[in-house]
C-alpha positions as CSV (number, residue, x, y, z in Angstrom):
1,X,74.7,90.2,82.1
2,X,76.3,87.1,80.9
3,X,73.4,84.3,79.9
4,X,72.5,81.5,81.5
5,X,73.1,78.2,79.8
6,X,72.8,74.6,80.5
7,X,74.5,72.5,82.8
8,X,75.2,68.9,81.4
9,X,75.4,66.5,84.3
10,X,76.4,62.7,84.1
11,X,75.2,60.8,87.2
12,X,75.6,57.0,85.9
13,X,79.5,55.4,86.2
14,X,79.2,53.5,83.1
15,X,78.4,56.8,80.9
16,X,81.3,57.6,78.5
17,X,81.2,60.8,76.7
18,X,82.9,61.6,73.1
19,X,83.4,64.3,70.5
20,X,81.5,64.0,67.0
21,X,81.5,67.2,65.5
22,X,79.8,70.3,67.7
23,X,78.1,67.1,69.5
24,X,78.6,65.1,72.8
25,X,77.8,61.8,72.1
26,X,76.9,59.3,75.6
27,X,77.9,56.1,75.4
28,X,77.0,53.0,77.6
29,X,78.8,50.0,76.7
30,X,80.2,51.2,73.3
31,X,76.5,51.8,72.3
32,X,75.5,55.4,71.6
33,X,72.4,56.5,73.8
34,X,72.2,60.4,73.2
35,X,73.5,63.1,71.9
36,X,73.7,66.9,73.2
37,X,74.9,70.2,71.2
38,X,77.4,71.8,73.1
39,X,76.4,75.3,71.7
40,X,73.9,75.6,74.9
41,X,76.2,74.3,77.2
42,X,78.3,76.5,79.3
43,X,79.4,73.4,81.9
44,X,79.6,69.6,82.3
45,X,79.2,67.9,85.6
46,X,80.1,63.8,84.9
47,X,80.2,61.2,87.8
48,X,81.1,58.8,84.8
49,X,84.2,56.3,86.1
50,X,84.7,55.3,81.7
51,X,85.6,58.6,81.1
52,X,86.2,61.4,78.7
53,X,87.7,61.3,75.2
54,X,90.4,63.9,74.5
55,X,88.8,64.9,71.7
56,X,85.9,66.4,74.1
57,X,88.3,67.6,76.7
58,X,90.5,69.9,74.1
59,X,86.9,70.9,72.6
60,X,85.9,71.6,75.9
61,X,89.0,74.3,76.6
62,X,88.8,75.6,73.5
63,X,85.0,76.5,74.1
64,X,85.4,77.3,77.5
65,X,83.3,75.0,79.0
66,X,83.9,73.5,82.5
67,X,84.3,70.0,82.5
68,X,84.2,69.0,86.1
69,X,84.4,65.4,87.3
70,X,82.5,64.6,90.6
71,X,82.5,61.4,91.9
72,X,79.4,58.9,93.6
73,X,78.8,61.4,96.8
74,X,79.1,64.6,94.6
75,X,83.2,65.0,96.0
76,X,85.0,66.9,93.6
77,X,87.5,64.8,92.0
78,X,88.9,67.0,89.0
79,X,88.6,69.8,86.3
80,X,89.8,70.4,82.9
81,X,90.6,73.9,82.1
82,X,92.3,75.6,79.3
83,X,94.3,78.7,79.8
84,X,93.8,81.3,82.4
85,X,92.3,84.2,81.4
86,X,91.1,88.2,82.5
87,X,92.8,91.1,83.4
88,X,96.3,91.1,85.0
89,X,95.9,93.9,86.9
90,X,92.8,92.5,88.5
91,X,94.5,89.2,89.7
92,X,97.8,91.1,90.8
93,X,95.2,93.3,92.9
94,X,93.6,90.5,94.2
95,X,96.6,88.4,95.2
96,X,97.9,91.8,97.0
97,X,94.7,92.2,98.8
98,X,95.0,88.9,100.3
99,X,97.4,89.4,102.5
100,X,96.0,92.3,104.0
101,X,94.6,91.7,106.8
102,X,92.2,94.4,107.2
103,X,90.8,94.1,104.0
104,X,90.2,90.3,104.6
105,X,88.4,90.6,107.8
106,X,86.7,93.3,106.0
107,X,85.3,90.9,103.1
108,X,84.8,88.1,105.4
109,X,82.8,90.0,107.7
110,X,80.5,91.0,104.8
111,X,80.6,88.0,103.9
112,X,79.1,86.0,107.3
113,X,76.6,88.7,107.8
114,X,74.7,87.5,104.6
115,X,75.1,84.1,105.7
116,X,73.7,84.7,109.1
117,X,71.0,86.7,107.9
118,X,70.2,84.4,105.2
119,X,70.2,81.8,107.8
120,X,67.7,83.8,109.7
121,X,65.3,84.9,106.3
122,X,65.1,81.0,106.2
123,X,64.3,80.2,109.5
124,X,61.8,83.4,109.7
125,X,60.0,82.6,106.6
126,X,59.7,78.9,107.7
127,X,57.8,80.3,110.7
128,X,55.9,82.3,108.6
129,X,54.6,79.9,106.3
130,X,54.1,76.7,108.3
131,X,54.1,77.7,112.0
132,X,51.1,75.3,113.3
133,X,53.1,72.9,112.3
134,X,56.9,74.0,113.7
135,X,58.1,74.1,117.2
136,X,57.8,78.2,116.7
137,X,59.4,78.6,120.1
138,X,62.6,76.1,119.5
139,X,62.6,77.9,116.1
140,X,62.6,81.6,117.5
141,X,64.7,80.8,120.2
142,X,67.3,79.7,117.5
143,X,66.1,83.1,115.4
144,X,67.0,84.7,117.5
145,X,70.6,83.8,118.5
146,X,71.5,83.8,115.1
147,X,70.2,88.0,115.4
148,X,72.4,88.2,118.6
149,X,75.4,86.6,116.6
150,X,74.8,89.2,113.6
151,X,75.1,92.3,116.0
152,X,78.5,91.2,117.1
153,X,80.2,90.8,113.9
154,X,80.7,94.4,113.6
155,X,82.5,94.5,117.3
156,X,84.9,91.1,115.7
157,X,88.6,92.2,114.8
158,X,90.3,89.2,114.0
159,X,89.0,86.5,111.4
160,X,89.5,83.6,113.8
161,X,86.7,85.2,116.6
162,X,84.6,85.8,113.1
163,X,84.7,82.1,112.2
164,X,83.7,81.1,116.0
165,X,80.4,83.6,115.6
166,X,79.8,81.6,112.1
167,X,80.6,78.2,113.7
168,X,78.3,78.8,116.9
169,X,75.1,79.9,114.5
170,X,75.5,77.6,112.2
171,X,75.2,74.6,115.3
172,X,72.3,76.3,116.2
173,X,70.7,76.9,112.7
174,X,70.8,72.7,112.8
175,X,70.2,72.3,115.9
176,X,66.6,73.4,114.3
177,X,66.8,72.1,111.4
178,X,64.7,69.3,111.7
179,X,62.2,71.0,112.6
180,X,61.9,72.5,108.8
181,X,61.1,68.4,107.7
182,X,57.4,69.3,107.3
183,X,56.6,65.5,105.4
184,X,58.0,62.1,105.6
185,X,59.8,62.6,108.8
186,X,60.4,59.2,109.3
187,X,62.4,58.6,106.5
188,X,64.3,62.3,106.8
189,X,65.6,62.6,110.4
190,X,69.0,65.4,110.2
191,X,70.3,64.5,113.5
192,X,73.6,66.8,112.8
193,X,75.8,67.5,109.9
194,X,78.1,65.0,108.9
195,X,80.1,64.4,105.7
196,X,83.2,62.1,104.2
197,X,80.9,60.4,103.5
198,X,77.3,61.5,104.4
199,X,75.8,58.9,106.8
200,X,72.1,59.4,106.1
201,X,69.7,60.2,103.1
202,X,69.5,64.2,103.8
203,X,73.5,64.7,104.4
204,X,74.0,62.9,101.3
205,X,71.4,65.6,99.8
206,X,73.2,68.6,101.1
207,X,76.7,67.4,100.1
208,X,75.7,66.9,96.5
209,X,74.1,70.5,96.6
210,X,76.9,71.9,98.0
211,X,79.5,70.5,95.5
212,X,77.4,71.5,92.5
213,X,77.0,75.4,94.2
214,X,81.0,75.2,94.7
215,X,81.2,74.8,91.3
216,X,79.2,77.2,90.6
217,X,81.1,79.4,92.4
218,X,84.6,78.3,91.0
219,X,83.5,78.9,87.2
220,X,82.2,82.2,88.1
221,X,85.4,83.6,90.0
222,X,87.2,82.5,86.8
223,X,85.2,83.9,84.1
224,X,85.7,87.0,85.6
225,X,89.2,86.9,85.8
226,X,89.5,86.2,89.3
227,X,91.7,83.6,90.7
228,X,89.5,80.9,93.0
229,X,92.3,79.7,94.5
230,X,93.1,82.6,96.8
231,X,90.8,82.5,99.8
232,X,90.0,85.3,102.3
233,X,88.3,83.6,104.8
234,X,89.2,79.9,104.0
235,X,93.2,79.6,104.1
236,X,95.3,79.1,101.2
237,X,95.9,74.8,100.4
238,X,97.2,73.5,97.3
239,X,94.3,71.9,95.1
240,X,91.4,73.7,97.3
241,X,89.4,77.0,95.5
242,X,89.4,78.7,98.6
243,X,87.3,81.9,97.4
244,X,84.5,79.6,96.1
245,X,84.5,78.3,99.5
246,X,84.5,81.6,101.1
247,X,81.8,83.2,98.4
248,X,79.5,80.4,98.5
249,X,78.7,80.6,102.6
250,X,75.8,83.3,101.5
251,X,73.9,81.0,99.5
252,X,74.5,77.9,101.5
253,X,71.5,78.1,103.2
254,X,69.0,80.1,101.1
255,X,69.6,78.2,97.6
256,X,71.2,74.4,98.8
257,X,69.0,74.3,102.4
258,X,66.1,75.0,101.4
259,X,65.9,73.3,97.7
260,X,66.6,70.2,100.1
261,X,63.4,70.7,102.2
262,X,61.6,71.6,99.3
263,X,62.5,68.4,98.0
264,X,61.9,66.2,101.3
265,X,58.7,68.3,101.6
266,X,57.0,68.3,98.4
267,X,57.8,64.6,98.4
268,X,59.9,64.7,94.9
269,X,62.6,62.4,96.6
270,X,62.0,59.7,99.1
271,X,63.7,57.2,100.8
272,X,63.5,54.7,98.0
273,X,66.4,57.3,96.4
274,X,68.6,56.3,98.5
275,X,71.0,53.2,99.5
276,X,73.1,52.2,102.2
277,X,76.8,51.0,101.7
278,X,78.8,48.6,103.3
279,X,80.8,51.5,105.1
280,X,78.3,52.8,106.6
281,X,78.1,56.0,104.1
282,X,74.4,56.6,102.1
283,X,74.4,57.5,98.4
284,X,71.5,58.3,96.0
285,X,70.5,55.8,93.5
286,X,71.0,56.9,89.9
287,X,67.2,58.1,89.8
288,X,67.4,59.8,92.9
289,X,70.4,62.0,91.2
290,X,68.7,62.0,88.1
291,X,65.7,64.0,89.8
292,X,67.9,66.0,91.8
293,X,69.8,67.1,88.8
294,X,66.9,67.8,87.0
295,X,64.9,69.8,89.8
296,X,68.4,71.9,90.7
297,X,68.5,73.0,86.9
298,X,64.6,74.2,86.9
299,X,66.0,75.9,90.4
300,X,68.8,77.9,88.9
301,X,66.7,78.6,85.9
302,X,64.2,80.3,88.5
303,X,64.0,84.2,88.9
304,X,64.5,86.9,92.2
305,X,64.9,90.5,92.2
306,X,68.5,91.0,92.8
307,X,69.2,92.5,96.4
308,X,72.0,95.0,95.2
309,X,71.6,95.0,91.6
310,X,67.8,95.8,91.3
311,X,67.2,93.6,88.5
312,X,65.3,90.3,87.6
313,X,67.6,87.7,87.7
314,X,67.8,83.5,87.7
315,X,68.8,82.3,90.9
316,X,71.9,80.4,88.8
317,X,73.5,83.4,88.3
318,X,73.8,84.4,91.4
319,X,77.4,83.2,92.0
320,X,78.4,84.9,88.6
321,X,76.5,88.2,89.8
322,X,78.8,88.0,93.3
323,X,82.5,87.3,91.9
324,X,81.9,90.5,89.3
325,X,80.6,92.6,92.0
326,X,83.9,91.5,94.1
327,X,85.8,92.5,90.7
328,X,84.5,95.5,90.2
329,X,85.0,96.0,94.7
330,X,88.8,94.8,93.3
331,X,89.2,97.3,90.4
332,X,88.2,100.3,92.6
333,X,85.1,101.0,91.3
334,X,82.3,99.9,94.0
335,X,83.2,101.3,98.1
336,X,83.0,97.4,98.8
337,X,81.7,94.5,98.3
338,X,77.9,94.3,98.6
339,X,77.0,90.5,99.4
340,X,74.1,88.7,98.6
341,X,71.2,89.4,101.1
342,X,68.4,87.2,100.5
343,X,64.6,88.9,100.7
């Protein structure tokens, strides 16, 4: 199993980052204020507007680490790669399978029943744990449909009807979802999901998350040879990593959703971590990123038992553990592709 390293991430526009040696030197205003080996580092997340030296970047590709640039709402705004690498065969495999119908309602189907039934682990559990202080019956009632919505993927023979089952649970799974705000919900009201730019504190929260598990998702495809770019649900569209996009709907809810509330509810994050622009659009502050960075590395650092695999393994693998399980569905040697089921 390939190890889990660190993630460097760069919240603060006026951070510039350099090469000196096997080091990453941070610089704010020419002055150096820290210094990171890059032996531990396997990625770099930067929201820096200064920049990257070129000396880094070509360090960088030749070390194969991803050095992603993000910018003050967590929106992807770039990568730096080096070469493309893994197995030929694979990727001509891959790129044949995607225009096969079948085997793309096929994947996507697998695909939406672990998102749905993550969905529903999520909702369940929140029952579970902190019913006397839910609306169990709004709650249930929205269990429920999601349930309803699982038994009907299997009777779905086109990807378009597949998306509508996926699009109709999902507005029901927030129609609930502030229901899940256990403390401060004052200051975290979800009203409904909006983006481009996030209009309130917990959007902005959920946006960020999902850009960082998308990139997750991206290196992972690549490091196992497969091509990100080629999507099975999510059509093809120059610049856009479709099969991250696709991939990443199991652990939308399970990893991003819920390390959200546990942030809202365990009061690490409140509303002083967040401003209010002129257009309308909310941001964190650099401390409110700073702790979210910090707590989403303890989170992928944390440990589950593997669904398919049976095995121990840190929740930050996950979307590594997923793109080699599609390879080795790819390469003929699984029956298909097992998707992640959370328990």
């Amino acid at each position: 199993m390939k190890k889990l390293l660190n993630t460097l991430y760069i919240n603060n526009p006026d951070r510039y980052l350099s090469l000196d040696g096997e080091n990453i030197l941070i610089l704010e205003n020419k002055e150096v204020i820290g210094r990171v080996p890059l032996h531990n580092l396997d990625s770099i997340v930067t929201a820096g507007y200064t920049g990257v030296s070129p000396a880094l970047m070509k360090k960088c590709v030749d070390l194969n680490i991803n050095l992603t640039f993000i910018n003050q709402y967590g929106h992807f705004l770039a990568r730096v790669s080096g070469e493309t690498k893994g197995n030929v065969l694979l990727r001509r495999k891959q790129f044949l399978e995607s225009t096969n119908v079948e085997f793309c309602l096929n994947i996507s189907s697998m695909i939406i029943k672990a998102k749905l039934y993550n969905t529903r682990s999520v909702l369940e559990r929140s029952i579970r744990d902190h019913g006397i202080v839910l609306d169990t019956d709004k709650v249930k009632r929205a269990s429920n449909f999601i349930k309803e919505s699982l038994l009907k993927i299997d009777t779905i023979n086109n990807i378009d009807s597949l998306r509508g089952i996926e699009g109709e649970a999902a507005s029901v799974y927030f129609s609930v979802f502030n229901e899940l705000i256990l403390r401060q919900k004052n200051e975290f009201v979800f009203i409904n999901r909006n983006k481009r730019p996030p209009t309130d504190s917990l959007n902005a929260m959920l946006s960020y998350g999902y850009t960082l598990l998308r990139l997750m998702y991206e290196s992972s495809l690549e490091s196992v040879g497969i091509d990100p770019y080629v999507g099975i649900m999510h059509t093809d569209r120059p610049g856009r990593k479709s099969l991250a996009l696709d991939l990443m709907e199991e652990l939308r809810c399970p990893f991003v959703d819920r390390f959200v509330l546990t942030l809202i509810n365990k009061q690490i994050i409140s509303a002083k971590h967040f401003i209010a622009m002129e257009d309308k659009s909310v941001k964190m502050t650099d401390l409110g990123r700073k702790i979210f960075l910090s707590e989403w590395q303890k989170k992928k650092q944390s440990v589950i038992n593997h669904p398919y695999l049976k095995e121990k393994v840190e929740w930050g693998m996950i979307p590594y553990t997923q793109a080699l399980l599609l390879a080795r569905f790819l390469r003929g040697d699984l029956d298909g592709y097992p998707p992640f089921f959370w328990r």
